[in-house]
N, C-alpha and C positions, 0 to 999 in steps of 0.2 A: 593383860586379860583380853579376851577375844570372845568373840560369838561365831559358833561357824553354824551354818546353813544346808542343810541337804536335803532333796525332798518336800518332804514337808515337815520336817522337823527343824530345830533350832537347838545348838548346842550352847551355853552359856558356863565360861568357865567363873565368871564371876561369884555365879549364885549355885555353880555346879547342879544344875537343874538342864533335862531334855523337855522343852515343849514341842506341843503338834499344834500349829498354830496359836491358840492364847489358855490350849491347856498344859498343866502340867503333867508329864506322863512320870510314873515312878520308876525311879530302877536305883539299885543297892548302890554305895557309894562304887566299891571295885569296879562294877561293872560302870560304871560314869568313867573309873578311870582308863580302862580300856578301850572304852571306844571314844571318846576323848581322845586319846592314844594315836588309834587307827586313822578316825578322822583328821588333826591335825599332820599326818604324814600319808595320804592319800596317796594313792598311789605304789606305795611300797610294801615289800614285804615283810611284813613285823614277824619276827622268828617267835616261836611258843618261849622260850628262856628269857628273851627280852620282858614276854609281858611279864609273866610270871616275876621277873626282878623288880619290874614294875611297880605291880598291884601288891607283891607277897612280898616285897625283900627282906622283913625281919621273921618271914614265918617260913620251913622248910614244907612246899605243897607239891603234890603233881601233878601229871597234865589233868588229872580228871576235875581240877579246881577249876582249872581253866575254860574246860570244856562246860561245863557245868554254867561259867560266869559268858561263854558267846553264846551259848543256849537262848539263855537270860536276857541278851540283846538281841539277838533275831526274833525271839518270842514279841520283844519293846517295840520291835521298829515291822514285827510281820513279815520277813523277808527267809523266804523261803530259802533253807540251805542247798538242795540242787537248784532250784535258779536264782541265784541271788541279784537281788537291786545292789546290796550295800557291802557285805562282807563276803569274800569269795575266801576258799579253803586251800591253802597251799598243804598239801597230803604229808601228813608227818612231818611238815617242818613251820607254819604260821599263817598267819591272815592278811590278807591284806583289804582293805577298804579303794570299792573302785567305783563308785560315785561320783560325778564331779563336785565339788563343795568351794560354798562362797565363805570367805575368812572375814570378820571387820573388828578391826580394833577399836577399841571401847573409848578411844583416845578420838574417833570421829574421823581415825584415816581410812583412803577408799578401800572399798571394798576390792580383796585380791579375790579373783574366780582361777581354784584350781582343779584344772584336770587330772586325774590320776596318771594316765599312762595314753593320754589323746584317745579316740573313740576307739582305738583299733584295740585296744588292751582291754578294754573296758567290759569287752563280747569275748574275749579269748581268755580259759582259762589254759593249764598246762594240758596242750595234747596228751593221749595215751602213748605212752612207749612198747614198742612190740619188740622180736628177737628175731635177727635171721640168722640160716647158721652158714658159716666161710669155714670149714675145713674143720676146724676141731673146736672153732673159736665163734661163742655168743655175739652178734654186734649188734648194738640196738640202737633204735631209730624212731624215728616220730615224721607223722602225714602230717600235712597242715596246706587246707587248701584244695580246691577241687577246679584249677586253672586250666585250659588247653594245652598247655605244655608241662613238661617233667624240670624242675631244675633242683638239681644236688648241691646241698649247702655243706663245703667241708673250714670247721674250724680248724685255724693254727694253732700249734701248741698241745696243751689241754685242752679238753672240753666237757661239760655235762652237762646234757638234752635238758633236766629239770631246770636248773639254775641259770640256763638263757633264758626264762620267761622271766625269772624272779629279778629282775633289773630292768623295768620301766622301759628304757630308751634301746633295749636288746628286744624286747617283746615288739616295742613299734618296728623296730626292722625287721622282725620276721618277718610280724604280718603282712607289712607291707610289701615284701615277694610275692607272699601266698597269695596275693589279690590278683597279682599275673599269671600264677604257675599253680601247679600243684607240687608243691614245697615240698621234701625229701633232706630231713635232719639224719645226720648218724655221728655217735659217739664212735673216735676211731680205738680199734680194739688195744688195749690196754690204758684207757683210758676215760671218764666217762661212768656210765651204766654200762659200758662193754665189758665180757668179761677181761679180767689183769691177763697179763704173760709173762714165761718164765724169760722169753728171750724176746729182743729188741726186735720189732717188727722193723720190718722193710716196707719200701714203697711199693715193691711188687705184691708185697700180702693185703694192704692196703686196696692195695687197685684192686684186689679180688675180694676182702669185705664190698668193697662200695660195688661190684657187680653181683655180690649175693644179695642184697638190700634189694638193689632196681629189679632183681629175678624175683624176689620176695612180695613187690609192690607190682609186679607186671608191667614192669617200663623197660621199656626197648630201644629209647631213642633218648635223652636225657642234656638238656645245657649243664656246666659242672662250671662253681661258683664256687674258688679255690678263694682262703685268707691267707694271709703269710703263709706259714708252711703248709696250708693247704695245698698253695697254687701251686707247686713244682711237684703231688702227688696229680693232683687234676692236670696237669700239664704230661705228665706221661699217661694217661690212660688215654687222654685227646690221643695221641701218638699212635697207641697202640691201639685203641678201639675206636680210630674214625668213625666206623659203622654204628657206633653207638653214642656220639658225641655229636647232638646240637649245637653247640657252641661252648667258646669255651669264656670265663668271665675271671681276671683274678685280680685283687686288690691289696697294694702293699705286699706287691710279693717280693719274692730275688730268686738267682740262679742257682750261689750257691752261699754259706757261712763260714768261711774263714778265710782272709784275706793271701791272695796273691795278686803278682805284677799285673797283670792281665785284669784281675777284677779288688780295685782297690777300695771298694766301699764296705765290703765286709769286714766284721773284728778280725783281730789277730787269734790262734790259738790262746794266747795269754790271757787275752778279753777273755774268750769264750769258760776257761775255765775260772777264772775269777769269778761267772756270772750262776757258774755251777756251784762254786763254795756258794756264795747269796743264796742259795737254792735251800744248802745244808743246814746254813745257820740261822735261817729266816723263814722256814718256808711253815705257810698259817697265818703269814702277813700278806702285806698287797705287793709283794713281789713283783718290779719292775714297772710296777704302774705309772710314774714317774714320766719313763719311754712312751709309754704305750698310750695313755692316754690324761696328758699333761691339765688339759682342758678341767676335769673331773677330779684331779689325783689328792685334789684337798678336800676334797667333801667328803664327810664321815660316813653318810649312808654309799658312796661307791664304794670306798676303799673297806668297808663291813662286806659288800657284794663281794668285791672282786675277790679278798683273803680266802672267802666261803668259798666262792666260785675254783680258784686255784684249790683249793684244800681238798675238794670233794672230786675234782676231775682225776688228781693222780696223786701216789704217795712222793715224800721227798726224793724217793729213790728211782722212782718209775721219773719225776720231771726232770732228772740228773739225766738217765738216759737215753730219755725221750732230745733231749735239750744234743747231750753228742753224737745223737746216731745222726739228727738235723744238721750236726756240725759237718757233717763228712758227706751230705750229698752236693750230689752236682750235677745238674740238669743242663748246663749250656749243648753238651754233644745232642740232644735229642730234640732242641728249640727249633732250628731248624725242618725237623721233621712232621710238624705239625702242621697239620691241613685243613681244619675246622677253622670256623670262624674266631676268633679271637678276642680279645676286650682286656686292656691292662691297665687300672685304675691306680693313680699313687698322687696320695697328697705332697704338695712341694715341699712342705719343711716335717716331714714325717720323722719325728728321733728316732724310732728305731730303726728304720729299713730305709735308705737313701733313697729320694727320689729319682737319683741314677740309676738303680737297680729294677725300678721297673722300666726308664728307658731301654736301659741295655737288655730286657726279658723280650719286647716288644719290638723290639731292630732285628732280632733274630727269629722270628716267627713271620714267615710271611704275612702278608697281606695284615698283620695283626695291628689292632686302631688304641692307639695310646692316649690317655685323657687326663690332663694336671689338674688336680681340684688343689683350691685353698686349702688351710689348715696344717695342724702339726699333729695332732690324732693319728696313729696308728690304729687303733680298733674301728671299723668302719663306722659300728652304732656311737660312737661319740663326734661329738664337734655337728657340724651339718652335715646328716645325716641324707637330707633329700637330694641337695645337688649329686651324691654316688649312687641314691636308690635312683633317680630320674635315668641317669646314663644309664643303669643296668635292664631296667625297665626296656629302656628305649633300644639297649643293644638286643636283648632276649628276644624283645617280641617283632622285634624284624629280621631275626639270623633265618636265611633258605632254610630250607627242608633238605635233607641230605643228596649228593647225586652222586658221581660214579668214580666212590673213592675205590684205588686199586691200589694205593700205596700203603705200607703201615711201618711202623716200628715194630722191630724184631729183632730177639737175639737168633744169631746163626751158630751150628754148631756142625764143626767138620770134623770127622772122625776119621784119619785115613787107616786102616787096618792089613797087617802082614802076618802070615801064618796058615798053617794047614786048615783051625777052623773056620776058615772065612766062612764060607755060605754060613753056618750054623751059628757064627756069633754076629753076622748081619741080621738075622730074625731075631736075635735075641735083643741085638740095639734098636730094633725097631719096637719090642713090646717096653721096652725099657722107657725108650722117649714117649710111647702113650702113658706109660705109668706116670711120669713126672708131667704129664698133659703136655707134650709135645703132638709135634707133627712134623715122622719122617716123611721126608720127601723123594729123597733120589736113594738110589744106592749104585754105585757105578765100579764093575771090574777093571781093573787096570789092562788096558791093550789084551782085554778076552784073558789075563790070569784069571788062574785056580787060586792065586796065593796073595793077590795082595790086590784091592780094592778101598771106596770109600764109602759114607754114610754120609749127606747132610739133612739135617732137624731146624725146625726154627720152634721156637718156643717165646711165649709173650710177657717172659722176664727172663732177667738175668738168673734170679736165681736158682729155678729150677733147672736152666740151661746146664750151670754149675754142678749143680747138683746129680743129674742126670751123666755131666760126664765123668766123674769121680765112681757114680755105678759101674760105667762102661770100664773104666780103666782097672777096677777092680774086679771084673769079670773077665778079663783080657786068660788070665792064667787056666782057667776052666776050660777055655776053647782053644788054647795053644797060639794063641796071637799075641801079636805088639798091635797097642795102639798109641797113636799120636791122635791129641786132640787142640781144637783152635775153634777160639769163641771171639765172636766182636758182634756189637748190637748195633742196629742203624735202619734207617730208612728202605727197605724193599719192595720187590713185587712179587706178590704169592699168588698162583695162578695153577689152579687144577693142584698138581704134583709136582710145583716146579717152583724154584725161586729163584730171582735174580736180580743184581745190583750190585753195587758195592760192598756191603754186609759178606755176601754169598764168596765173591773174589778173596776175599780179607779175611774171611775165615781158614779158608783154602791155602792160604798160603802162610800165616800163624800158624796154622798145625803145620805144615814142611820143616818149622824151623824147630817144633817141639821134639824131645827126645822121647824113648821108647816107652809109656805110661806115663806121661808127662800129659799135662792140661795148660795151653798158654790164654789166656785171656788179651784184649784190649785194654788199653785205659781208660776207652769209654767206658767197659764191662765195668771194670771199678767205680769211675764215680759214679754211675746210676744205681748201685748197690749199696753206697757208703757204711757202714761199719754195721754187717749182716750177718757177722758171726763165721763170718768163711775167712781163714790168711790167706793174703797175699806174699810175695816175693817177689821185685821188682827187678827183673832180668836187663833193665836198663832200653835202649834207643837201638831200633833198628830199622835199616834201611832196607824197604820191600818197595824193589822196583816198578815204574809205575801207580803207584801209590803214595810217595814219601815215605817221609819217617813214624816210625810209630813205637812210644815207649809198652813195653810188653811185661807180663805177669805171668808169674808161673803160681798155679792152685797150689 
């Protein structure tokens, strides 16, 4: 039996009585049990079913019983439902009690003062969620914060904007960016409040949600705060959009998910699909929380979160393969190419992501500053939470201000062309490459030919790159040409109408060796794409002079 304290009320379960100081105030027995309820689990979010099982269990009622019995107790306690002291509204889905409250057992032990969710939760209810639009696809987001900087928070995995408030120790870390920044949440599309998709989104589609959002919110310049598999989506946009990359911050990340010689910290294929069946046969439960956040994994109100949290982000089939398109990328070719200030956080005994794997992300990023925190937490907001918020704090609000990046990530794409329509099928690959949002750049006659010249594009993914040259190659017959085409993505300098680097070279000489409508890709081009709905055929290792070896793809 217990008496809890809030305000100026006194809750007593012994006599099941609410006083206000040394009166007794009335209220029906249900509603005693309710907020009884609430209070004694402050801070959390009580789902409407719960109480309802609660107060009603041998009677069949609906929410309007419910609603009817918090009426009842805001009416008791005076607490205004848009600004509440004592009970805040989780919209269609339950209440939670964000007071702080003193507990004392009737037994004479001391008195425990509990906070619901620290001060910072206590003023924050759930942001509103808006929609911006990326190509044909809804993605929704949520403001939080009115900070002198922009910083992009991208969840691993799953995610959904609501149900990161509805867990206490996720809501504290929000906030607590937003105190630095002005916070920029988005559900990645198919996932979320985003709308679903029919096909496996890419990290290149991705990087174009998260720059319809900042278009959407008027940010221009933005730090990007990559989780697990966030940080290898944030890790290529840094690449690709220096100019629009603050800094970059990622925590418990990795390169890539399936183990080879070169990176042995990753599962096997075997793993990875074993962890898919778990997906199929379990999924509604807490799913991996074990890994991820070991600290918590036995407590019945996380593992009620996280099951909800997992269930509502994606169906079993969307996390199947969300879970293999993750399997198949591979970021290490474009680590390197990152120019932005940097930040790679990884706890030492992290189950699920090796804290090798943020070593080896941060040995290949220049200049990039690597930080071992205690703990075995993978989830950031679990374990201690402030020693990674301080670092991130401390990294953000001291990254320059951008200066005079000329380098980017880019795919390159070389078209060499033969046949009588040349001029007339070089305008036509030049509207082609705007079409797929390219940008051609050269077009070059062979030694002053009528008959046989090239085209190079760069384009700021692979896959449109792709894309755009499967158009070319199937317009090839309409204008009486042959083309050869050759793709490789990499580190450039785009300047006016002109590119050059390595990329530009490598591309040029991939298409030499492609045959007549043939498209050769990199094997960069590949793992930066990983499983994007486009086949490959691996044409094997070839030696291009000055260059080394490079295994090749044919589309």
């Amino acid at each position: 039996m217990t008496t809890c304290s809030f305000g100026p009320f006194r809750l007593d379960s012994a006599t099941g009585q609410l006083r206000r100081g040394d009166v007794v105030v009335p209220l029906a027995p249900k509603a005693f049990t309710v907020l009884h309820h609430l209070v004694t689990h402050a801070g959390q979010l009580i789902t409407k079913d719960d109480l309802l099982e609660l107060a009603w269990a041998d009677v069949h009622v609906g929410d309007g019983a419910l609603k009817v019995c918090i009426r009842e107790i805001r009416r008791t306690l005076r607490d205004d439902p848009r600004t509440p002291t004592f009970i805040e509204t989780a919209h269609r889905r339950g209440y939670r009690f964000i007071a702080p409250v003193s507990i004392e057992a009737h037994a004479a032990a001391p008195a425990v003062t509990v906070v619901p969710s620290g001060p910072a939760v206590s003023v924050v209810s759930v942001p509103e969620t808006h929609y911006a639009r990326s190509g044909d696809v809804n993605i929704a987001y949520q403001v939080v914060g009115s900070g002198p900087r922009d910083l992009v928070f991208i969840m691993g995995w799953v995610s959904h904007l609501d149900y990161f408030w509805a867990e206490p120790s996720f809501a504290r870390f929000l906030h607590r960016l937003s105190t630095f920044s002005r916070l920029i949440l988005i559900d990645k599309r198919g996932t979320g409040l985003s709308d679903r998709v029919t096909e496996l989104p890419t990290l290149e589609q991705r990087m174009d949600d998260v720059r319809a959002v900042m278009d959407q919110v008027g940010s221009s310049y933005a730090a990007l705060l990559g989780v697990s598999e966030g940080g290898p989506m944030c890790a290529l946009f840094a690449a690709t959009y220096p100019e629009k990359t603050r800094a970059l911050v990622m925590v418990g990340t990795y390169a890539k998910r399936v183990w080879d010689p070169e990176y042995p910290w990753a599962p096997t294929r075997e793993a990875r699909e074993a962890f898919c069946q778990q997906i199929r046969d379990g999924w509604g439960g807490p799913i991996g929380l074990e890994e991820r956040a070991p600290s918590v994994a036995s407590d019945p109100a996380f593992r009620s979160w996280w099951a909800t949290y997992l269930r509502m982000g994606a169906s079993p089939g969307a996390a199947v393969a969300l879970t293999r398109m993750n399997a198949e990328i591979d970021i290490r070719p474009i680590l390197p190419s990152i120019r932005v200030p940097t930040l790679v956080l990884h706890r030492r005994h992290d189950r699920l992501l090796k804290v090798e794997e943020g070593r080896y992300v941060s040995s290949r990023i220049p200049g990039a500053l690597f930080v071992e925190l205690p703990g075995e937490d993978h989830l950031p907001f679990v374990g201690d939470q402030e020693l990674l918020l301080d670092e991130i704090e401390r990294f953000i609000t001291g990254a320059p201000t951008r200066s005079g990046l000329d380098r980017v990530l880019a795919t390159i794409l070389h078209a060499r062309v033969e046949g009588a329509g040349l001029h007339n099928f070089l305008e036509h690959a030049a509207r082609e490459c705007d079409w797929f949002r390219g940008r051609a750049l050269q077009t070059e006659l062979d030694g002053g030919s009528t008959l046989a010249g090239s085209l190079v594009a760069a384009f700021d993914g692979p896959a449109r790159a792709i894309r755009c040259a499967i158009a070319l190659t199937e317009a090839a017959s309409r204008y009486d040409v042959h083309v050869r085409v050759g793709l490789h993505t990499g580190e450039c300098t785009i300047d006016d109408d002109c590119a050059s680097g390595l990329p530009v070279e490598l591309a040029a000489r991939i298409a030499s060796r492609a045959a007549a409508g043939q498209t050769l890709v990199s094997r960069t081009v590949c793992d930066i794409l990983g499983d994007a709905g486009l086949p490959f055929s691996d044409c094997g290792v070839h030696d291009i002079p000055g260059m080394g070896e490079w295994r090749l793809f044919k589309v």
